[in-house]
Each structure stands twice: as structure tokens, then as C-alpha cells.
NUGU-932604 format. One record per residue (C-alpha): residue number from 0; chain; z, x, y. Coordinates in pm, 1 decimal. Each point is the difference from the previous one (the first is absolute). Layout:
! residues N
<drenba NUM; A; <Z; X; Y>>
...
END
This chain:
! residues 209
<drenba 0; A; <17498.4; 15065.3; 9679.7>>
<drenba 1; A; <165.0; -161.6; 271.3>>
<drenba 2; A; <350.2; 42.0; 111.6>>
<drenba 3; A; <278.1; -312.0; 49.0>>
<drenba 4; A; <301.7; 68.8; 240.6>>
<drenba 5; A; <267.5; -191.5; -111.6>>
<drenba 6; A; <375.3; -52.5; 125.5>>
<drenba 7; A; <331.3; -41.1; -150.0>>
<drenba 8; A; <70.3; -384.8; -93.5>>
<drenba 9; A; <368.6; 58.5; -189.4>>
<drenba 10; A; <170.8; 53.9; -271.5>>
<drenba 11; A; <50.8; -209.5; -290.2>>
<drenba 12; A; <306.0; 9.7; -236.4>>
<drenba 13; A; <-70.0; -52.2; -355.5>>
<drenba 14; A; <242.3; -172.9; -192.2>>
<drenba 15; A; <-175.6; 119.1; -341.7>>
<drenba 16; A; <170.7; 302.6; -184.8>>
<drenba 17; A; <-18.5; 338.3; 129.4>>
<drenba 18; A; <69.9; -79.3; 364.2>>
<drenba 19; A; <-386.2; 3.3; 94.5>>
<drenba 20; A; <-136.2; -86.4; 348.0>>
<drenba 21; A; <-299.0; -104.9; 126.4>>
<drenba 22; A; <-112.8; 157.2; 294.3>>
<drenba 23; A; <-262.5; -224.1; 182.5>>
<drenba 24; A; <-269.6; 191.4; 227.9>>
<drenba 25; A; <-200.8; -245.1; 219.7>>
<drenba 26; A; <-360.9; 3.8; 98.3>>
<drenba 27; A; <-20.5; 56.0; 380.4>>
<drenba 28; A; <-309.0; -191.8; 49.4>>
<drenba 29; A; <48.2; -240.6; -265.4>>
<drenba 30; A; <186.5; -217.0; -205.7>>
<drenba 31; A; <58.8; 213.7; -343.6>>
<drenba 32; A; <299.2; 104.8; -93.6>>
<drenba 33; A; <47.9; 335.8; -254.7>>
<drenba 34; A; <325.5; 33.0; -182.2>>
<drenba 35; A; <90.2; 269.7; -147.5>>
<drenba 36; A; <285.0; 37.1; -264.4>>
<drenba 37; A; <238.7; 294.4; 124.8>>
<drenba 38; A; <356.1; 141.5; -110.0>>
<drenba 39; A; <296.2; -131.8; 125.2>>
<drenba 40; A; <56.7; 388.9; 151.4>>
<drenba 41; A; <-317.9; 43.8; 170.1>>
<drenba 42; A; <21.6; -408.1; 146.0>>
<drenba 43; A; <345.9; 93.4; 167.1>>
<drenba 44; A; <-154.9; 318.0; 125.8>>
<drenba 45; A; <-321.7; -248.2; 205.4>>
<drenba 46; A; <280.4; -285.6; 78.5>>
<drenba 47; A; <205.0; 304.6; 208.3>>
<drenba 48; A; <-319.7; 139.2; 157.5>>
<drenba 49; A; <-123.6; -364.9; 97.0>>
<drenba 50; A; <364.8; -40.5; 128.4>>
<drenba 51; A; <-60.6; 281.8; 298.0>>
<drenba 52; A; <444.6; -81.1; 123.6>>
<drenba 53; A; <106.0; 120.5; -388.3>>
<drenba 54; A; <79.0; 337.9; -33.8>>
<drenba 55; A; <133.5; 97.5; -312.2>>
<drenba 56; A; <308.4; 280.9; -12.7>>
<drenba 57; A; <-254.6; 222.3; -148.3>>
<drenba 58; A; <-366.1; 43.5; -47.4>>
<drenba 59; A; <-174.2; -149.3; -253.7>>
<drenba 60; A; <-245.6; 159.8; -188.0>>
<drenba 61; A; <-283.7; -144.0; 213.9>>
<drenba 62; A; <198.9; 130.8; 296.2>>
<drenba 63; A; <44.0; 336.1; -113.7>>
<drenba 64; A; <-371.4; 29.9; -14.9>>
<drenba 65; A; <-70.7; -159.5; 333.9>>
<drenba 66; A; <253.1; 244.5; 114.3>>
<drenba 67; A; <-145.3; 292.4; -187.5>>
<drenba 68; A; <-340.1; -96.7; 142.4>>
<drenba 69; A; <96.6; -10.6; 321.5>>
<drenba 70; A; <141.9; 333.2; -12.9>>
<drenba 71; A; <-298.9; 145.7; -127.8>>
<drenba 72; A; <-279.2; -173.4; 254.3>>
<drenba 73; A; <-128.6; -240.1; -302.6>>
<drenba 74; A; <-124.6; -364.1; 121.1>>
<drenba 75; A; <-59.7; -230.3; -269.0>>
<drenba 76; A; <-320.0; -186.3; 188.6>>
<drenba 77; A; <-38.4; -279.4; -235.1>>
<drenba 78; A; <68.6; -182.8; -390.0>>
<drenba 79; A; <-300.3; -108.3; -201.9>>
<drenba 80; A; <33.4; -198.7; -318.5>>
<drenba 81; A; <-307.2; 93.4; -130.5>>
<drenba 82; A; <32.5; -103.6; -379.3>>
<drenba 83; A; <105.5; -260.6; -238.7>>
<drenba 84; A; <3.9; 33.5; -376.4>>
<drenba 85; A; <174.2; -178.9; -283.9>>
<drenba 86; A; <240.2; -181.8; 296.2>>
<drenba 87; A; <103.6; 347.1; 144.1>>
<drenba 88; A; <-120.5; 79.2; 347.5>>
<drenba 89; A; <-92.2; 356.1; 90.9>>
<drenba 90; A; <28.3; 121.9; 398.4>>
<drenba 91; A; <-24.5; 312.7; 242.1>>
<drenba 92; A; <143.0; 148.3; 272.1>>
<drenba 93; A; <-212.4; 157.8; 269.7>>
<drenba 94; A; <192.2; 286.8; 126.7>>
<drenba 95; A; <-67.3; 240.6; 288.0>>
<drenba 96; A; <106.3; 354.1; 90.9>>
<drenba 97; A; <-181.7; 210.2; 260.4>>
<drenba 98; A; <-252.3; -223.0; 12.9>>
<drenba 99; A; <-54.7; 27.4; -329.4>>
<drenba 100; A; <-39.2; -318.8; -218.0>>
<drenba 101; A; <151.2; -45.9; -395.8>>
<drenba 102; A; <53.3; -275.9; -257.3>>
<drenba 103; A; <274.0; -5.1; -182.7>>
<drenba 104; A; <25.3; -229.4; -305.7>>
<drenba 105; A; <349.8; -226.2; -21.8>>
<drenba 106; A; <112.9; -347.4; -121.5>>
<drenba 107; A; <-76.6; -272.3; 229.0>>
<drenba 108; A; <352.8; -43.7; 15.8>>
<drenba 109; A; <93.2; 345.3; 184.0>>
<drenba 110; A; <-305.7; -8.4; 177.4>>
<drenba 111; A; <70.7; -297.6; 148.8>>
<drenba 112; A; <353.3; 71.5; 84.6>>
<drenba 113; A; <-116.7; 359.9; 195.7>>
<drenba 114; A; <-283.6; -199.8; 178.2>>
<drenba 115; A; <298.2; -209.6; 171.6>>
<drenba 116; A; <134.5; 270.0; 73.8>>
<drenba 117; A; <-264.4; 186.5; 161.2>>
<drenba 118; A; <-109.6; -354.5; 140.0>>
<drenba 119; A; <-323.5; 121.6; -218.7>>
<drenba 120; A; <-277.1; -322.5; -50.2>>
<drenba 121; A; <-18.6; -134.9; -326.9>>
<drenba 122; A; <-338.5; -63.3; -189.1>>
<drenba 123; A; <-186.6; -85.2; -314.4>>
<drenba 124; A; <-354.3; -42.2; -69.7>>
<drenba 125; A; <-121.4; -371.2; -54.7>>
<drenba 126; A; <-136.5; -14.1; -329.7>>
<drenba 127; A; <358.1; 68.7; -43.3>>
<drenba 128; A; <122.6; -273.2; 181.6>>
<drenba 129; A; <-252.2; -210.7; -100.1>>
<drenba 130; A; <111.1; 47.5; -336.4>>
<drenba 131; A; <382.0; -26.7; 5.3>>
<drenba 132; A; <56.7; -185.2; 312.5>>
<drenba 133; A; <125.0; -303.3; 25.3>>
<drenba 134; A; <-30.3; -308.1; 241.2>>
<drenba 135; A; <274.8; -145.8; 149.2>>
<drenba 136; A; <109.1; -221.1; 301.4>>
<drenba 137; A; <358.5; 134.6; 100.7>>
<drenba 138; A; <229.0; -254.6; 228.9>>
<drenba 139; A; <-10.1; 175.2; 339.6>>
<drenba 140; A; <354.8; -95.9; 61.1>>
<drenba 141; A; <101.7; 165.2; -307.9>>
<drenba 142; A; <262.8; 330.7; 43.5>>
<drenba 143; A; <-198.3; 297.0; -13.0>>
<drenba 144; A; <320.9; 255.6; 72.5>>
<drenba 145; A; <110.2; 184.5; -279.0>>
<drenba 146; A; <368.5; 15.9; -35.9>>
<drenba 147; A; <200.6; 270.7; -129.8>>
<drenba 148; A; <359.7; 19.2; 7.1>>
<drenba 149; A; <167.4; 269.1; 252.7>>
<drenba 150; A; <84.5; 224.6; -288.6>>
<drenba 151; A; <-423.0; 122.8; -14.2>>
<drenba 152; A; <-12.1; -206.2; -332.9>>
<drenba 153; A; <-274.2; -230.8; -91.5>>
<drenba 154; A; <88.2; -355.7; 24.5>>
<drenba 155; A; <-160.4; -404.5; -53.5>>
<drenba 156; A; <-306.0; 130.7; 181.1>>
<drenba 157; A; <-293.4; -216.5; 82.7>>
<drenba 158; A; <-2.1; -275.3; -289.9>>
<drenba 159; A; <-313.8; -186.2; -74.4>>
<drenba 160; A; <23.3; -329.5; -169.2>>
<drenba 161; A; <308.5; -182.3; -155.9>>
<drenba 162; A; <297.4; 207.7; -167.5>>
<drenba 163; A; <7.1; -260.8; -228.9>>
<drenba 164; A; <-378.1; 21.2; -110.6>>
<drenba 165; A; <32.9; 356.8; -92.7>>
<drenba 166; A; <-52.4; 102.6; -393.1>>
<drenba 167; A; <361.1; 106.1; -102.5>>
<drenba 168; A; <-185.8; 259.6; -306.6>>
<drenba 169; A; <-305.5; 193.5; 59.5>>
<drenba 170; A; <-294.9; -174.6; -191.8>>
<drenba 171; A; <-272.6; 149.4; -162.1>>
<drenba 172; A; <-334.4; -153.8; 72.3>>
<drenba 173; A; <-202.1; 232.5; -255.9>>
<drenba 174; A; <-87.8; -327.6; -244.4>>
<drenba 175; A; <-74.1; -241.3; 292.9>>
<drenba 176; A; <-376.0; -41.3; 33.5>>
<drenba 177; A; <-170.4; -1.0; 370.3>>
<drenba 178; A; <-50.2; -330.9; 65.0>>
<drenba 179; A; <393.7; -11.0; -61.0>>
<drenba 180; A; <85.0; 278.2; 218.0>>
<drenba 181; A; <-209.0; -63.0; 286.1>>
<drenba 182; A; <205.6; -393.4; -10.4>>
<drenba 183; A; <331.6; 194.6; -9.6>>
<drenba 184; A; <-119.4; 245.4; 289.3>>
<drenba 185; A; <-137.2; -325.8; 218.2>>
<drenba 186; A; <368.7; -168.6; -83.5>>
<drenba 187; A; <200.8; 402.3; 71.3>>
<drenba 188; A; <-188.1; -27.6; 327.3>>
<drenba 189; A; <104.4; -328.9; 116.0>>
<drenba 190; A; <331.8; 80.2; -55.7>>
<drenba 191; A; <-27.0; 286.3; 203.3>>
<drenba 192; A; <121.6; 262.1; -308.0>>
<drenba 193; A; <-147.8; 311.8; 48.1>>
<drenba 194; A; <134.3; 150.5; -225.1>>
<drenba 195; A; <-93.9; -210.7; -299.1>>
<drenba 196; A; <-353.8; -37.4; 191.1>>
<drenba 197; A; <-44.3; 388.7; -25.7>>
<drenba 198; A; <73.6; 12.9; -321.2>>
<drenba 199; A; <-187.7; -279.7; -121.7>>
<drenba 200; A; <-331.2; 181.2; 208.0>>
<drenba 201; A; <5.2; 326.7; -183.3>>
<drenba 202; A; <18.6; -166.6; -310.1>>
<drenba 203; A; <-336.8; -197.5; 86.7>>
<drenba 204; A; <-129.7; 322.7; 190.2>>
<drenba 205; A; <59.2; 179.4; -377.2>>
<drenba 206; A; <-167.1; -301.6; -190.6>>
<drenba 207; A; <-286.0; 47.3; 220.6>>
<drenba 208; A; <-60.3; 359.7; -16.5>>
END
């Protein structure tokens, strides 16, 4: 299977319950777009590393294993999401130690946020992409910079779509039928919500399976 690089598009803020973000990965050579639904924790965590001037008072937990890495001669060489099931992606980090070459299992979450750090590439395979990516035309003009406050904490980050669009209650799309879902995922991606679009994807992704 063949491998995608993708980049780091931005963050989006959720303004369903639970403080959710979508974190949108970009193909490199393309025009897909993959978000992924991450914690609110592990979002601030990428927003600091993408911001390289932020340093927080203390190390986060991502930076206390860069740090410990470093101290020990690891090199984290590159992320792979390499699977997708039931709307959860699965990745790896390719570490490297005397020349010698492991993969360590992790959420793509934390893998993501050490690959910043070790200014690691970022992959997936395509069937992957092909399956959970989604097309989009983004305004060029559009602010890409994430902004966090000086404090380290995780602000209004990279907002797709209108505020005032957003669902205010997280809705349950279990008893909508395909046709219906893939006309609310055409409408989620017009609007530029992510977040809603993600969610929206799995749910066809699990009718599918």
C-alpha cells in the first residue's frame, strides 16, 4: 500500500459538548483534507508545538518525552496512520536508536504532537485517505496561524465555517439513512465544519462496513 505525506492544515474548535477539536491533516499533493477528532489536552499540546515562539513554564507531557528522547539518543523518524475502524484512527511511530529501527503503537493524537516535535513527516496509507478524506477548496487568504494566548493555553484556534452554523448539542446520526447522511456531509462540507463533517464520515464509514 502506498504512503500519503500530509501537513498540518489547523485546528478547529468545536462548539459541541465536551470541548472536542478537529484537527485537520492536509494531503500534500492533493486536495483532501483528514480530520481527526482530538481532546481538548492533546489539541493545546499540537497548537504550542505548531507555535515554535510559545514556551510553556514547564514541559508538557509531549515535551518531557522529546526531552527524555533526546537524552537517551532516540529519533522519532516518522508518524503513520495506518488504520481506521469504527471512526477511530490507529497510527505509529517509527523510532530509532543505534541504528536500530522500532514501532511503537500510540493515539494519533500524541503521535502527532511528538512528530512536531521531532519535525518527524506525517503519513497514512491511501485506501485510508481515500476512504475518510474529504475534498475541500480552502480560501487561500484565509488565517492559517494558530493562536494561543501567552499563558501556553489553547485558544479560538483555526475556525472553519460560521460560529453561528455550528450545532449547539451533539446529534446522533445512528437513525439517519445514507442517502441522508451523505446530503448532511455535502452541506457540513460547504460550511467548512470539520468537525460535524468527521463525525458525520465515520458514521457512513460504520454503515458501510
Amino acid at each position: 500500500m502506498s504512503l500519503v505525506k500530509l501537513t498540518i492544515k489547523g485546528i478547529s474548535y468545536s462548539q459541541t459538548q465536551n470541548g472536542a477539536y478537529a484537527l485537520i491533516l492536509n494531503e500534500v499533493d492533493g486536495e483532501r483534507k483528514l480530520p481527526i477528532v482530538i481532546g481538548a489536552f492533546e489539541a493545546q499540546s499540537i497548537a504550542i508545538a505548531l507555535e515554535k515562539e510559545i514556551k510553556p513554564p514547564r514541559p508538557l507531557t509531549h515535551d518531557l518525552f522529546k526531552n527524555f528522547a533526546d537524552r537517551f539518543d532516540i529519533i522519532v523518524k516518522q508518524v503513520i496512520i495506518h488504520k481506521l475502524v469504527d471512526g477511530v484512527f490507529f497510527s505509529s511511530i517509527i523510532c530509532e536508536r543505534d541504528k536500530i529501527e522500532e514501532i511503537i503503537d500510540a493515539r494519533t493524537s500524541d503521535a502527532i504532537a511528538l512528530a512536531l516535535r521531532f519535525n518527524a513527516p506525517i503519513f497514512t496509507y491511501k485506501n485510508i485517505l481515500d476512504k475518510a478524506g474529504i475534498y475541500l477548496q480552502i480560501n487561500p487568504t484565509e488565517a492559517e496561524k494558530t493562536e494561543i494566548e501567552k499563558d501556553g493555553s489553547l485558544t479560538e484556534t483555526e475556525v472553519f465555517g460560521d460560529v453561528e452554523d455550528t450545532i449547539s448539542n451533539v446529534e446522533d446520526y445512528t437513525s439517519n439513512t445514507l442517502e441522508e447522511l451523505y446530503s448532511k456531509l455535502e452541506t457540513a462540507v460547504q460550511n467548512e465544519d470539520y468537525e460535524r463533517a468527521a463525525k458525520i464520515r465515520d458514521e457512513i464509514s460504520k454503515k458501510e462496513s
